[in-house]
N, C-alpha and C positions, 0 to 999 in steps of 0.2 A: 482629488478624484477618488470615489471608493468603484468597487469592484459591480456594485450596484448599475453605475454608472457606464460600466462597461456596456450591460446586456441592453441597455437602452438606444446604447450609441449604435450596436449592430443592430438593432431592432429597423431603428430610422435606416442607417445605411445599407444593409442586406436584407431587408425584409422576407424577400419572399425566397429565398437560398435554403436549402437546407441545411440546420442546425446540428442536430442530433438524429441517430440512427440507432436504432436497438434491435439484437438480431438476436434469436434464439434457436441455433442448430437443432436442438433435441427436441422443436414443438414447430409443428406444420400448421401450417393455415386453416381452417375449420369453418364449416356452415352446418346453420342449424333446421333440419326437415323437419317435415309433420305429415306423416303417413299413416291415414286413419284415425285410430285410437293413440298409436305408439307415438312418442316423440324422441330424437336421437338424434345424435349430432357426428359428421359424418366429415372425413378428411375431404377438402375439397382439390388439395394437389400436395403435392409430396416438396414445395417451396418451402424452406426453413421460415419461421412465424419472424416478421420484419415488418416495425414502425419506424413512422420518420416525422419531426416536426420540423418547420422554418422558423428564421430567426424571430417574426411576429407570431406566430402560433409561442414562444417558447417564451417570449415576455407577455405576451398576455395571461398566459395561463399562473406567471409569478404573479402577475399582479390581482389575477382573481383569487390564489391562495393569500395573500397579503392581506386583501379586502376582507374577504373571510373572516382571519385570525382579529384584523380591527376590530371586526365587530362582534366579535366575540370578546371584546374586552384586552386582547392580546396588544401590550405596549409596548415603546419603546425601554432594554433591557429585560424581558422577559426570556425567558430561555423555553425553546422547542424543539424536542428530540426527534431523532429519523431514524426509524428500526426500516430499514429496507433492503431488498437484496437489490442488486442494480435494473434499474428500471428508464424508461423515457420519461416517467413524474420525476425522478429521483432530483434531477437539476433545477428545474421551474418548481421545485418544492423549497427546495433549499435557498434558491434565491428570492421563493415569495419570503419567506423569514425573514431576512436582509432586510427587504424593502419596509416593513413596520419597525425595523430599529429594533426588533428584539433578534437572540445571538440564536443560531443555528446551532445542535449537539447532535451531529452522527452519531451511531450507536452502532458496535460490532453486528455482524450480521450470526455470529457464534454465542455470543453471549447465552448463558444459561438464564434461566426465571431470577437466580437470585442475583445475579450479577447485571440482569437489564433493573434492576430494582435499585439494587446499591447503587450503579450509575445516576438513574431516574432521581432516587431522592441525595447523591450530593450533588449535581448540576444544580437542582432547584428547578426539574424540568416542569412546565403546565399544562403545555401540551404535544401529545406523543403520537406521531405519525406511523404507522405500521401495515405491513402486507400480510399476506394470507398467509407465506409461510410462519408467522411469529403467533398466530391466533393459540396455539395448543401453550407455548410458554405463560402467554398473555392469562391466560385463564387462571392458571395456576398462583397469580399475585394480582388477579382481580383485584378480590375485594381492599388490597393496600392502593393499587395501582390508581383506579377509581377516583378515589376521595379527593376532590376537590380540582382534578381536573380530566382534561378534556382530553379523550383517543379518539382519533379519526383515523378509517382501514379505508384503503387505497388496494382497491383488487379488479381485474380486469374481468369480470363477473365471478359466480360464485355469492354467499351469502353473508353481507356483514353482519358480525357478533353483536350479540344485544347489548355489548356493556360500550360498542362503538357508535361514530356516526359515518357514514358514506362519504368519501372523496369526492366522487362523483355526485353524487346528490346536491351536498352543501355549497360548492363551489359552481355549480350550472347557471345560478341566479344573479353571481355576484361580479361585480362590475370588474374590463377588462383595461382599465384605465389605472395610469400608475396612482399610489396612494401618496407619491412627494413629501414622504418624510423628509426633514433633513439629516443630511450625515457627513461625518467627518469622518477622514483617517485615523486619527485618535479614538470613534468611538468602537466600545466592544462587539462583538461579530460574530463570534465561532466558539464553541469550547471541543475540543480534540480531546479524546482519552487516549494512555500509553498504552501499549503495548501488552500492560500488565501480564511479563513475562515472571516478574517478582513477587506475585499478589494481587490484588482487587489491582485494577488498573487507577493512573490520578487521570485528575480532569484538569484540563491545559487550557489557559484561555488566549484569545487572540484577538486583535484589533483588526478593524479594516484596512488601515496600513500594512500589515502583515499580506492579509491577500492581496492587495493590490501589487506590494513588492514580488509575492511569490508569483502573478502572470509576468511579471519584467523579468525578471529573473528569467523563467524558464523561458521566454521569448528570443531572450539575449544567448540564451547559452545554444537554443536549436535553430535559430531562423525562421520560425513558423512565419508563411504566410497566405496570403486566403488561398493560396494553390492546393496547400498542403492539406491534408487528411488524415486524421489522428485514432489509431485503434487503441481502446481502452479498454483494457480486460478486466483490473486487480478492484476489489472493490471501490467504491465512490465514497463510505465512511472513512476511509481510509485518509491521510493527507496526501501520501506520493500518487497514488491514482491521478488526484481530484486536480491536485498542484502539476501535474507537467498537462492535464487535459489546459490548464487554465493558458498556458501559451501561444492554447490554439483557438480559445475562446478570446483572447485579446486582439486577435488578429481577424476574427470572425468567420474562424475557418470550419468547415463541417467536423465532428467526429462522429467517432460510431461506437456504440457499447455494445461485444462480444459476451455473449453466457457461455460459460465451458472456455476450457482449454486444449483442448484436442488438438494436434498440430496439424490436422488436417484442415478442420474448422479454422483454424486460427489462416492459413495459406488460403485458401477457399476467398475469407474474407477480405483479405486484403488484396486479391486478386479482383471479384465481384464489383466491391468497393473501390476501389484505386485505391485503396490507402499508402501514406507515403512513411509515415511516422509509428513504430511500433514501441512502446515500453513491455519490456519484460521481466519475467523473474527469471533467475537462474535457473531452477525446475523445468520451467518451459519451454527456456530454449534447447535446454540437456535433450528435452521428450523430441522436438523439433528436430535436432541433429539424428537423434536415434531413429525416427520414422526415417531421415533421409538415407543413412546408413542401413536400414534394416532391409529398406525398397518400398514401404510399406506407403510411402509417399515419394513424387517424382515432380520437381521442379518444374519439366515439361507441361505439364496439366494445368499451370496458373499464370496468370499476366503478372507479374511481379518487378519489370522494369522500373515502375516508377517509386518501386519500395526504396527510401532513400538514407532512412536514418534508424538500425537500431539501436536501442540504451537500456542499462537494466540498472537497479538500484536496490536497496534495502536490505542487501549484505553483499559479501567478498563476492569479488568475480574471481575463479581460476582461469589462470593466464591462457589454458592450454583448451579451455570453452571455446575462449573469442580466435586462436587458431586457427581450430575445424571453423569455428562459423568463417571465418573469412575466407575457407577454400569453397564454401559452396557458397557463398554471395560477397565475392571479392569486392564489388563496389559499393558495399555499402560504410555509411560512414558508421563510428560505434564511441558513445560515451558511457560512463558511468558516473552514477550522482547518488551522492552521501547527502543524507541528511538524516533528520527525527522532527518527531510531531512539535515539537518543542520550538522546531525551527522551523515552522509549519513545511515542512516534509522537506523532500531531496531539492539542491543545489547549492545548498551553503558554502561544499565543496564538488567539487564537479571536475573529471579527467579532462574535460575537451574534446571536442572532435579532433581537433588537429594534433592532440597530442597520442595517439594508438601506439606511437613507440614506446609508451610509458605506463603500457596493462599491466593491473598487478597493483598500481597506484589508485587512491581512491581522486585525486588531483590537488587543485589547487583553488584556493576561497574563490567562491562564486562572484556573480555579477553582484558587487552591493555589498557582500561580505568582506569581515575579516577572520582569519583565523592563528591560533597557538598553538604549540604544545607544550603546556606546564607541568609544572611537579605538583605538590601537595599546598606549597607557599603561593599557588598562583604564578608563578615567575618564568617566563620561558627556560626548557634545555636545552644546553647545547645542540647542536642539529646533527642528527644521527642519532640521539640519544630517546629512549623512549618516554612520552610522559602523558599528559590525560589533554584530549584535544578539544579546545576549545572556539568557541565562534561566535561571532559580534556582526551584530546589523539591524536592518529595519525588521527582520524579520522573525527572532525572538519574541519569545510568549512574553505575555504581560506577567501571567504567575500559575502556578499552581491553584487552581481557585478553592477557595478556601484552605490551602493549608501555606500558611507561612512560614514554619519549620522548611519546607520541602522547595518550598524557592530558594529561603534563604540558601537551601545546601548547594544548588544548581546556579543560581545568578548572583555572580558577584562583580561589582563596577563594570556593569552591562555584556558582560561576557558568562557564557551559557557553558557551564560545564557538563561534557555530553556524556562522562562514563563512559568513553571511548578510548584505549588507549593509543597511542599511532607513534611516528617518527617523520620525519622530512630528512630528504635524499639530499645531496652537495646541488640539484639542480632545484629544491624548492616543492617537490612534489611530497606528499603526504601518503602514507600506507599506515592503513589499519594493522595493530597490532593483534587486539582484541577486545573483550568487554573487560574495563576494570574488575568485575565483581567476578569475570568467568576466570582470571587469572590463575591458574595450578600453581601453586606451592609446592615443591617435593623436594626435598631431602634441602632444604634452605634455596634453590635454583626457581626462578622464576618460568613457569612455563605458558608463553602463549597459545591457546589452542588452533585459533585463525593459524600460524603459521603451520602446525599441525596437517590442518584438514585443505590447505593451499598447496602442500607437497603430493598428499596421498589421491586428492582428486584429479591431479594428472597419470595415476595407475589406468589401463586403460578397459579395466576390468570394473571401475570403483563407478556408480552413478551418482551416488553423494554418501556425502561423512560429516559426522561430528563428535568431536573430540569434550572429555569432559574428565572434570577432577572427582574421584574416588577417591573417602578414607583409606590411610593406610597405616598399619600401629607402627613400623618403622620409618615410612619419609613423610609419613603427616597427611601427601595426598598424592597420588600416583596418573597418568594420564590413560584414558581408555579412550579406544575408538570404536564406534557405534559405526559400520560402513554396509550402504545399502548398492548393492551386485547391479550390475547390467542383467536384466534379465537375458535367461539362458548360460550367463557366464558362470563359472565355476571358480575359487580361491580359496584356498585355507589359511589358518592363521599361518602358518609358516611361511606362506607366501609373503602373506601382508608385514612379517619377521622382516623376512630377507629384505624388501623392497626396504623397508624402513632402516636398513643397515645405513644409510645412505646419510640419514641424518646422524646429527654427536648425538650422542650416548643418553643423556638426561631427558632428550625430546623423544625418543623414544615411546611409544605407548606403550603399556604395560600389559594391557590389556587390550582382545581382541570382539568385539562383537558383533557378529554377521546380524542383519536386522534394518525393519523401515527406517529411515529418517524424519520424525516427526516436523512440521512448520508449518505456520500460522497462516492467516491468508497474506500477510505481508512478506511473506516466503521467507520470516526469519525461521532458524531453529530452537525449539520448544526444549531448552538445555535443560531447566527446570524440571520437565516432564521426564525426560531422558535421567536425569540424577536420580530421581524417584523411580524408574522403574527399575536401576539396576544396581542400586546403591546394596542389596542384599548380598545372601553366600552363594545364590544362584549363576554368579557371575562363573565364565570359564575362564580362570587362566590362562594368559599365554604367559613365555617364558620370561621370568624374572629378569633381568639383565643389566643388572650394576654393575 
């Protein structure tokens, strides 16, 4: 069974249910007059701009994109990139791809002209799907971008680019009948890019067994079922988005795609909506706790009874988050899920619902997984001991595509080394230590930063932090913290001194710096960026303390 196979099955069985739901707080509904000479287009009600397809609207329209690319010569193993911000095509786009047997390449929705280019030509991409937003990049690597294949702009009116063809145009004529390629779980599916927090991002490729294990997986770890209702906020290129939506798409359940984050929006919608199922970022929920804290939002105002499971994933949760969150919505249940693109996104490792006494922990190998913590030899450590964690299952990339250098570094005897560093507890539970590479070296002492920024985010002054290693000519490299204020709150470094007495002496940060917290749309932190900006003499000392 591949994941193709899914959307066909809810097609025949929920047909006329609604699929998808895409909501856009910051754009109202609109009709277009014509008065006289003038023409203008005029708010028709102050309702947030909302589309919805059913499960047969949302497979027909893959299979007229399908048909489409067929006949445009697009084959099986061809590769077709998605530049898109989240949309109601975004899905039936992605799964017409699937259906011809050629692999699907999201494509960051941040990406610069020269980084959707370097993407585009090491994918081997032919043809490139894109929205309005990308047209001014687009322009800029025309004339490379061009040659020899095929851009198609998907925009909800507005004027397609002369170097494109219309979405809407070319798809109107073409048949809504599946095109019955055949496929196996074995064959290739998807190419994912990293994070590229180190560099150009790589290109990760994936099999249809991948997806398909990643809806069981996340099915298995949440319960979805057609009851439930799934808010989707963090992008759809993304894997962790796309992969815990897929639990609710196995199950044939509605979801809905939020634009913005606003914790009003966000409350609003899940109220509106019934939604039962939230994924978050840490950010989020911080912004969420602080509207409830501030007054600026009030529980009272939203139907939220049936909100029934939140989960956040794609870095540390502080212990002292899910707390507060659990005083203002004690019943809800709360996991977290580890993963990487690698592993086509989060549940490799996953806390549990039933395990909440154990925050703090990122948990225990997912549904189908296995997982390690080795040394340098591969060889597991002792337990309690820290080492580089590792994970084995169906759901492991097939390779770095095209680089064989960069697999070989990461897959060895089918275990995926993730450049995570962690430990496991006497009961079995796993906690991130850090990124191997973000490791602080000082004065010969090993410093993790994660433990760091997991102490100082329970200050209750601190909205987030990130800790990072600065040259030092005496210990080599020193730890600095980069901490971003509750707005309105006040702290000095000596504050952030004393509080930090609390830790031994070597973890200590060295350095104090008031300042944003830089992250990605996957809500990691932009350490990289952060190294660079303050890696100078500009930097303020706080007090030396050996």
């Amino acid at each position: 069974m591949t994941i193709v196979d899914v959307l066909e099955q809810n097609a025949k069985l929920y047909g006329n249910d609604v699929a998808l739901v895409e909501i856009n707080p910051e754009q109202t509904e609109s009709r277009h007059v014509t008065w006289k000479e003038f023409e203008l287009t005029e708010p028709a009600n102050t309702t947030p701009y909302r589309r919805e397809i059913t499960w047969n609207v949302f497979n027909e329209k893959a299979n007229r994109f399908a048909n489409l690319l067929l006949s445009r010569g697009v084959k099986k193993g061809d590769k077709v990139g998605i530049l898109l911000m989240n949309c109601l095509e975004w899905l039936p786009i992605y799964f017409g791809i699937l259906k011809t047997g050629a692999l699907a390449v999201p494509l960051n929705f941040r990406y610069a002209s020269d980084e959707i280019e370097y993407c585009v030509h090491l994918a081997d991409v032919e043809v490139l799907v894109f929205g309005p937003e990308f047209i001014g990049r687009l322009e800029e690597i025309a004339d490379t971008l061009c040659k020899n294949r095929l851009l198609i702009y998907v925009g909800n009116g507005g004027v397609c680019p002369s170097f494109a063809d219309s979405y809407q145009e070319i798809t109107a004529d073409c048949s809504s009948v599946s095109p019955s390629i055949p496929l196996t779980e074995q064959d290739d599916a998807a190419i994912y890019f990293s994070s590229g927090t180190t560099g150009f991002p790589k290109a990760i490729l994936h099999n249809h067994e991948s997806l398909i294990h990643a809806c069981r997986v996340e099915q298995n770890h949440h319960g979805q079922t057609r009851n439930d209702v799934f808010l989707c906020i963090p992008p759809l290129y993304h894997t962790g988005a796309k992969m815990h939506w897929f639990g609710s798409f196995l199950m044939g359940a509605k979801s809905v795609l939020l634009k913005g984050t606003k914790p009003e929006n966000i409350l609003k919608t899940v109220s509106d909506e019934g939604c039962t199922i939230v994924w978050l970022l840490v950010p989020w929920a911080q912004d969420i706790l602080g509207a409830l804290d501030q007054g600026k939002v009030k529980l009272s105002d939203y139907h939220l009874d049936q909100w029934r499971l939140m989960h956040i994933g794609a870095q540390p949760v502080p212990q002292s988050l899910i707390r507060r969150w659990k005083e203002y919505f004690p019943h809800h249940q709360y996991d977290t899920n580890y993963g990487l693109s690698e592993s086509i996104g989060p549940g490799c490792v996953h806390l549990g619902v039933e395990n909440i006494h154990k925050v703090g922990a990122i948990g225990i190998p997912g549904f189908g997984w296995e997982a390690k913590i080795a040394n340098e030899a591969g060889e597991p450590v002792p337990q309690g001991e820290v080492g580089e964690l590792c994970v084995k299952g169906p759901g492991v990339m097939t390779c770095y595509y095209k680089d064989e250098r960069a697999t070989r570094e990461v897959l060895r005897d089918g275990w995926l080394f993730t450049g995570d560093m962690a430990m496991q507890d006497a009961d079995g539970f796993i906690f991130l230590v850090d990124r191997k590479k973000d490791v602080i070296i000082s004065g010969g002492e090993n410093i993790y930063p994660v433990q760091i920024e997991d102490f100082l985010n329970a200050h209750k002054d601190i909205r987030d932090v990130a800790v990072i290693g600065l040259p030092d000519p005496r210990l080599g490299e020193i730890a600095a913290a980069i901490i971003e204020l509750w707005p309105g709150r006040a702290c000095t470094e000596q504050d952030i001194m004393d509080y930090c007495a609390k830790l031994p002496r070597y973890k200590r940060p060295r350095k104090i710096i008031f300042a944003d917290v830089p992250r990605n749309p996957t809500g990691k932190i932009e350490k990289p960026k952060l190294r660079k900006m303050y890696g100078g003499d500009h930097l303020v000392d706080a007090q030396n303390r050996s």
